[in-house]
C-alpha positions in Angstrom: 0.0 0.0 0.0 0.9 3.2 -0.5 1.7 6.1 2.1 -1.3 8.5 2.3 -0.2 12.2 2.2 -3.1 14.6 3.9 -2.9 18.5 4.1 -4.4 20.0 7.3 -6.4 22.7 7.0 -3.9 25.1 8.8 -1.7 22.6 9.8 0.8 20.3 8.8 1.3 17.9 5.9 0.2 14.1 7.5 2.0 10.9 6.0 0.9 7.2 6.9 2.0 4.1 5.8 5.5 3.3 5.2 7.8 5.7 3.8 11.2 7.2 4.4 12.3 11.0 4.8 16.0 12.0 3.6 17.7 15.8 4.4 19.0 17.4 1.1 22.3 14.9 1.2 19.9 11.9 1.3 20.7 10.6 4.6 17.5 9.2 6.2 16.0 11.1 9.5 15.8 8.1 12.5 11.5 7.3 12.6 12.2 5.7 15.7 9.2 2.9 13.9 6.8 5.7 13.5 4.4 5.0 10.4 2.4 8.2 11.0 4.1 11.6 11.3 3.1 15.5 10.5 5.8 17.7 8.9 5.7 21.6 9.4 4.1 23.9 6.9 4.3 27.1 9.0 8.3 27.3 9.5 7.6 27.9 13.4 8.7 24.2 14.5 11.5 24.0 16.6 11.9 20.1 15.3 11.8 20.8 11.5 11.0 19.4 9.6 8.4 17.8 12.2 5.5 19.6 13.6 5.4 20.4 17.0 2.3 22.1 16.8 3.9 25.9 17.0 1.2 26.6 14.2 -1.6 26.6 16.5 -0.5 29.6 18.7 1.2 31.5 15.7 -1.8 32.0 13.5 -1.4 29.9 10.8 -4.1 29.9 7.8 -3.5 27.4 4.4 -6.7 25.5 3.3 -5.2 23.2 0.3 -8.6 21.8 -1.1 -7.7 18.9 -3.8 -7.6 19.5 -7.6 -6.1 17.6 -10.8 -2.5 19.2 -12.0 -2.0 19.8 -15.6 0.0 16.7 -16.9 3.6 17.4 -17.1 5.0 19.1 -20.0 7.6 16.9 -22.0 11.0 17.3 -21.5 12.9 18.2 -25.0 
């Protein structure tokens, strides 16, 4: 099965299943067995790229409703 990514309304981006997260050098962040955790959208987290929940106190507005993309333009 595949992980399911969910945007909070004014919170963070939810992933379940089984996945892995890498930093920008592609080592892989310690889970610690997790298979459900939020990542920040609002920058305030002191854990980034978790959520700690700083978005609640700060503020925070993004509502993401769903909607198709345009397929991807070829590549010449």
């Amino acid at each position: 099965m595949a992980a399911k990514v969910t945007i909070v309304n004014n919170g963070p981006i939810r992933i379940e299943g089984e996945f892995i997260i890498q930093d920008s050098e592609g080592n892989s962040y310690g889970l610690g067995g997790r298979s459900v955790i939020s990542l920040c959208r609002c920058g305030l987290a002191e854990n980034k790229p978790f959520c700690d929940g700083s978005h609640k106190n700060n503020g925070f507005l993004s509502e993401c409703k769903a909607r198709e993309l345009a397929p991807p333009k070829p590549r010449l």
